[in-house]
N, C-alpha and C positions, 0 to 999 in steps of 0.2 A: 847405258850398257844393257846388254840382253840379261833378259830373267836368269834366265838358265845360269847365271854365273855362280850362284850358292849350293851350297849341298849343305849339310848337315851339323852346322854347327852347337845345336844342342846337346849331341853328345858330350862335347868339349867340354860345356861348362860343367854338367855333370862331374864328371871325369878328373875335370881338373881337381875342384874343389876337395874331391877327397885324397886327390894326391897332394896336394898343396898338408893337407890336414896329417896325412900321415906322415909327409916329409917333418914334419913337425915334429912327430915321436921321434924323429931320427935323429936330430938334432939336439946341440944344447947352447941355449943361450943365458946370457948372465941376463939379472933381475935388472939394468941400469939402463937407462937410454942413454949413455956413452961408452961402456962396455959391454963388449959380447966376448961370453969367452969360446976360445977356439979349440978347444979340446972337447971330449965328447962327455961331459959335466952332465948327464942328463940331470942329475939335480937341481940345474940353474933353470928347469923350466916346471913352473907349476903346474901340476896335476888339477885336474878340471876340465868341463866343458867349455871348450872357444866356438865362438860365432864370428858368419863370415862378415865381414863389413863390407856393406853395402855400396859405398862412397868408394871404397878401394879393393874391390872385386874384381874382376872383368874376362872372360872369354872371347881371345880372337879366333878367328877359324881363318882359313886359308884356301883352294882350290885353284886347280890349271883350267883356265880360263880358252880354248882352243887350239892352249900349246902357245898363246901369243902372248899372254899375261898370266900376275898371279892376282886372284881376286880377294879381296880379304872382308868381312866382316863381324858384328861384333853380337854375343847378348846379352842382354842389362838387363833380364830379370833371373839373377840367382839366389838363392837362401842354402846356405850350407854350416854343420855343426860338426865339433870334432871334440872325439870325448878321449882324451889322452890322460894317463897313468905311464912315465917316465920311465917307471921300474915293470912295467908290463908292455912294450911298446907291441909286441906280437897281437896285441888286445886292443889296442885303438882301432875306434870307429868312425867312417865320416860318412855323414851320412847328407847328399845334395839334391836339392831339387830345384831343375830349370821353367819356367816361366816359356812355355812356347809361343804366346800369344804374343811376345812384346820381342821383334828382330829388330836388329841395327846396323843397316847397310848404307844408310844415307841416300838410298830410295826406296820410296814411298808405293813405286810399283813392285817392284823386288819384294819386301817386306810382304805388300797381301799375299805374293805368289807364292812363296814360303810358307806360309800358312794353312795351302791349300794340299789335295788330296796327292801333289805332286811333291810335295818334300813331306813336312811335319804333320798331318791333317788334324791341325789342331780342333777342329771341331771336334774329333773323336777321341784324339788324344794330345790335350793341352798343355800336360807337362812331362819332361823328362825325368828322371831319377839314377840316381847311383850310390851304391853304397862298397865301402871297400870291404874286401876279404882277406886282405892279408898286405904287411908292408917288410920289404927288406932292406935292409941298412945297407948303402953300400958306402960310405965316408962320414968323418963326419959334418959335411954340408948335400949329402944328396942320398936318394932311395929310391928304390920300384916301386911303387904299387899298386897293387893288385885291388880290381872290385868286379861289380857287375851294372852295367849300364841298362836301364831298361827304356828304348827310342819307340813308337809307334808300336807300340804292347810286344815288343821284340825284345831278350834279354838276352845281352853275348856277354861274354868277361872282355876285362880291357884292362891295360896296362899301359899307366906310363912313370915318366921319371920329374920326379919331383926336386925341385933346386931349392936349400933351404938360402934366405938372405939375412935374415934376422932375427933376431928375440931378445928384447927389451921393453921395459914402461918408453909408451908412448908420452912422449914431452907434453903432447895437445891435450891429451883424455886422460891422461895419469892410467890409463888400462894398460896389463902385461899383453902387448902382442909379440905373434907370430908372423914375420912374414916370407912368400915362398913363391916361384916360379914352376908352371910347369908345362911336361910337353907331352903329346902324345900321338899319335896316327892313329883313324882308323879307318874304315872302305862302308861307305853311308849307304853302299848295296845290300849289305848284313842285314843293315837293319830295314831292310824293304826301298831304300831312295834309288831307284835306278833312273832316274829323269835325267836326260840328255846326256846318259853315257853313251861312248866316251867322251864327247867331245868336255862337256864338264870331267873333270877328273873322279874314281872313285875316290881314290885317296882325300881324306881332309888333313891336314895336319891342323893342331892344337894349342894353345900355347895360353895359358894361365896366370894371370897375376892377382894374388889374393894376399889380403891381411886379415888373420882370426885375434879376434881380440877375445880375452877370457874373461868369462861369466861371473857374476855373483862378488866383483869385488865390489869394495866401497867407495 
């Protein structure tokens, strides 16, 4: 497939992870890995620092490929932390950062070209970051939230909507996770990527899948 197919999907992961993290404060899940409870119990989740898992992270990206296709690929290098207080959810913070050096498109020519001074110029700026600024509950399994993304030394606010799925000890590591879907658009023009517009779409859509497991148990 032509280069041109990717645009920006660093933001994404960014993005995602701190909504995934906020979605979190939104939520309440029971302590059990066979019950969650369905009301908004924020009690049922403990306060502490979660870390994103690495194993079950991931950011896809998305883009219109010359109106013929949709092209999608993926990044696998994120690190993300979410510092949540149950009875303060207005105060949780996530704070992410993407790995631009390492793309997952499933070609090898793609990948270098993404790197270069035509999407991420990771030479000059290797990683992405995002930190949230604010989260709003809207149920109790989903929320907005708010941060700021900073892509190619560029920093715009961004928003998206976080889907909570669960919260329970994991059966495998006995750790309290969190886990959460999420989505977001944003125009990779913002952030300086104008390479083969239009015929690449600005628009990227976003879509997150992350599990934070909590810090410091035994």
């Amino acid at each position: 497939m032509n280069q041109t197919f990717r645009s920006r999907p660093v933001l994404v992961l960014a993005t995602t992870a701190a909504a995934l993290s906020l979605s979190a404060c939104a939520y309440d899940p029971a302590t059990s890995a066979e019950t969650v409870s369905s009301g908004p119990d924020l009690a049922g989740i403990p306060a502490g620092t979660y870390a994103l898992d690495p194993a079950h992270g991931k950011i896809t990206w998305s883009v219109s490929h010359l109106g013929f296709s949709t092209y999608t690929g993926q990044f696998p290098a994120v690190e993300a932390t979410l510092q949540l207080d149950p009875a303060k959810l207005q105060n949780a913070k996530v704070t992410a950062t993407i790995d631009l050096t390492e793309q997952g498109t499933l070609n090898e020519q793609l990948n270098g070209h993404l790197k270069t001074a035509d999407f991420f110029d990771v030479e000059n700026h290797p990683q992405a970051r995002f930190v949230t600024t604010g989260v709003t509950v809207v149920d109790n399994d989903s929320a907005t939230v708010d941060g700021e993304l900073t892509l190619r030394g560029v920093t715009k606010p961004v928003r998206f909507t976080a889907n909570f799925n669960k919260g329970a000890v994991n059966p495998l590591d006995k750790k309290f996770t969190l886990g959460f879907d999420g989505y977001a658009t944003i125009k990779r023009s913002e952030f300086g990527v104008s390479y083969a517009l239009p015929a690449v779409s600005d628009e990227v859509e976003l879509h997150l899948e992350a599990e934070f497991k909590l810090q410091g148990e035994s």
